[in-house]
N, C-alpha and C positions, 0 to 999 in steps of 0.2 A: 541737369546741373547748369547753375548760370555761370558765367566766367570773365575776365575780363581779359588781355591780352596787352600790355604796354599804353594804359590809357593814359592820355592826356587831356588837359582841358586850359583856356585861357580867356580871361576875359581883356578884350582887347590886345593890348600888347604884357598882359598881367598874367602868367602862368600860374596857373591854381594846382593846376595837379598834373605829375610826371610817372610815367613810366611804372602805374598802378600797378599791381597783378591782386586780383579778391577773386575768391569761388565761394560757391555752398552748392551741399548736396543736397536731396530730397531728402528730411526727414531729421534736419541740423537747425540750429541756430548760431548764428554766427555776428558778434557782434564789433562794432567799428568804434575803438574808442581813441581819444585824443581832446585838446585842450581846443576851445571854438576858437577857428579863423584856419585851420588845418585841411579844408578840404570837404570833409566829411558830407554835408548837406550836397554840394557839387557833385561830388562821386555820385551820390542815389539819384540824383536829376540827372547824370548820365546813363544810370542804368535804365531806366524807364524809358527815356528819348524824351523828354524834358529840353533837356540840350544835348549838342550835339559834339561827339567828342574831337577835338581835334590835332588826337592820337590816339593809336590803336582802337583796338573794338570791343566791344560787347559778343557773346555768345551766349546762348541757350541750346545746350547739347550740342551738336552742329552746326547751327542753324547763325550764320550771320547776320543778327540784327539789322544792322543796315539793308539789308534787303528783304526787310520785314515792315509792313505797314505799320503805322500807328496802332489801329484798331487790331491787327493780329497781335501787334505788342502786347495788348494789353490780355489777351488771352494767357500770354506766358508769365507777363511781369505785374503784379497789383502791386502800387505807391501807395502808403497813408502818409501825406505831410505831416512835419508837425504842427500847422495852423492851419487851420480849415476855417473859414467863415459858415457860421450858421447861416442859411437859409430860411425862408417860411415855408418850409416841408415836413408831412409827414413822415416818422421814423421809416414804411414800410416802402412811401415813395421814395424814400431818399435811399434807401439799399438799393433798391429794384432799379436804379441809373447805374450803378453796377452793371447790368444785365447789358449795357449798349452795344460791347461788343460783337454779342449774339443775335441783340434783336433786328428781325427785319423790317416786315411793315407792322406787325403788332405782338405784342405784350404771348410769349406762348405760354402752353400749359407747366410746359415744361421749366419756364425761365420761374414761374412764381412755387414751383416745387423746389427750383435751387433757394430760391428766396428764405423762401418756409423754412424751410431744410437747415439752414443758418441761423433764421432767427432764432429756434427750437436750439441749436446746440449753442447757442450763446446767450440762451434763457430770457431774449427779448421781446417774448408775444405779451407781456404786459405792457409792453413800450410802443406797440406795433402803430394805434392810431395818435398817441401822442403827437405835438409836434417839438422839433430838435430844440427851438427856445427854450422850450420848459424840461430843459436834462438837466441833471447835474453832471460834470465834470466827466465821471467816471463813467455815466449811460452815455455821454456825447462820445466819446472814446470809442467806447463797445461799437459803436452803430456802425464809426469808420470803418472798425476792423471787418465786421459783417458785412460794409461794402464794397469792399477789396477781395473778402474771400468768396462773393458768391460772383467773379471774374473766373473761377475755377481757374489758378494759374498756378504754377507750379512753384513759381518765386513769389514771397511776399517779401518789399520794403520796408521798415519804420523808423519814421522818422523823430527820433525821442520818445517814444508811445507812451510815456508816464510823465511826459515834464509839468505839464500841467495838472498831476494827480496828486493825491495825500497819500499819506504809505500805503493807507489800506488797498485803497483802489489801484496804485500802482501796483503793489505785487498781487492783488486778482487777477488784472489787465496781464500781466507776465507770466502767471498761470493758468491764463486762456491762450495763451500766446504758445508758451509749451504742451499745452493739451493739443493745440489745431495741428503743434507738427507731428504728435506722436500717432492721430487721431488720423492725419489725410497724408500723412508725407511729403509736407510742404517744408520747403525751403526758405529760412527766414534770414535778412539781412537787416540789422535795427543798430541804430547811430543812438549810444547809451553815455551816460554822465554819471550813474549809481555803478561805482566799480563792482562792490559786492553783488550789488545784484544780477550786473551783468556775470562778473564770477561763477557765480551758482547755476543761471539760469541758461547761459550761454555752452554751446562743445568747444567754438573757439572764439579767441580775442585778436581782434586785428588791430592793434595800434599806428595810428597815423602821428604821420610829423611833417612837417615843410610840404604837405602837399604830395608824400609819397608814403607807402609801406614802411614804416621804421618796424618793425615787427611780427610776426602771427603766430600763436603760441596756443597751447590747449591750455583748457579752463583750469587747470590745477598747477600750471606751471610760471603765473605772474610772478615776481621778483621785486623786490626793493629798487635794484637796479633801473630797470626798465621804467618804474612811475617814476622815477628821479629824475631820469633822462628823456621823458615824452611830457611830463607835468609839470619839473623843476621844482617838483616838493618833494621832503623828507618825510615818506614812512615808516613803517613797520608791516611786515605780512608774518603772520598768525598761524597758526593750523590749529582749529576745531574738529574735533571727529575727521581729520583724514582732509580736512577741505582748507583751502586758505581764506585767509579775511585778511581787508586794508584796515590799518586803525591808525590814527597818530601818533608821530613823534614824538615820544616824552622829551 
């Protein structure tokens, strides 16, 4: 389980985020919603060790972050940003940097069987010699996730994982995304902007405001209330078959 404990963060004399508290367990999705300029991207560059918090901490299980290297970090925590610049790499090289943490003086058997291993459950051995220039949108996506998860960590980050998707490919990406946690009992943490999708796809909803927890509520229990007062707009929530939906104010 990852944790966070009274986090803070400031840039310069500018406090961005106060006195945080987020968790997720192995085998949850947990999503971080709110209006941009709230934190959100800051909190996941804290979790990683991106930056550095300056309050409270980071936990994974016990284990004080801070006194954990980078490179062990990265065994427990995989970030996909949401903008990654293309490279001139092949799909199979560009996963297999993943593998850093692990690797010593060269490439094991074992690192290109986690590789495989990946690429196989996220259907990407067609993609494998291509290189990333020539993806579309939704295979550039894939790859990230594929190279985050063959970190073998226990937390995955994401950072908007569909903003730059069309519908289709975004709820694929969010149905891979739900398959990895049900499939490895991975902990997922992803900063979302599609309420409903997060709704659905998400166990709980962590709404931010000012820089701190205004919220954390399970996926069945959002309120008119609550987007009113984290959004400043007026909607309406729905129940379909047992589940809610956002739709607009008439």
């Amino acid at each position: 389980m990852l944790r966070t404990e009274g986090l803070g963060f400031s840039y310069r004399s500018k406090k961005v985020l106060h006195d945080v508290d987020v968790s997720v367990e192995g085998g949850e999705i947990v999503s971080l919603l709110g209006p941009n300029g709230v934190g959100k991207t800051t909190l996941m560059k804290c979790l990683c060790g991106i930056l550095k918090p300056s309050e409270g901490n980071v936990y994974v299980g016990n284990t004080d972050m801070r006194e954990v290297s980078l490179r062990d970090r990265a065994k427990l925590i995989a970030y996909v940003p949401q903008r990654v610049p293309r490279i001139h790499s092949t799909v199979m090289d560009y996963i297999l940097v993943g593998r850093r943490p692990y690797i010593e003086l060269n490439v094991s058997d074992h690192d290109m069987e986690v590789v495989w291993e990946v690429v196989h459950a996220l259907d990407l051995d067609h993609l494998a010699v291509k290189y990333l220039d020539n993806l579309s949108g939704g295979e550039f996506q894939k790859v990230q996730i594929a190279r985050a998860l063959v970190q073998e960590a226990g937390t995955l980050l994401l950072d908007e994982p569909t903003s730059s998707l069309d519908v289709s490919n975004a709820y694929e990406t969010m149905h891979i995304i739900r398959k990895i946690v049900e499939d490895r009992g991975v902990g997922v943490i992803m900063i979302a902007h599609d309420l409903n999708m997060a709704i659905h796809l998400s166990d709980r909803l962590v709404f931010m405001k000012d820089g701190t927890v205004y919220k954390e509520i399970a996926n069945d229990s959002v309120t008119e209330d609550i987007i009113r007062d984290v959004y400043n707009i007026d909607v309406r929530v729905v129940a379909d078959s047992g589940k809610p939906y956002i739709v607009p104010k008439d």
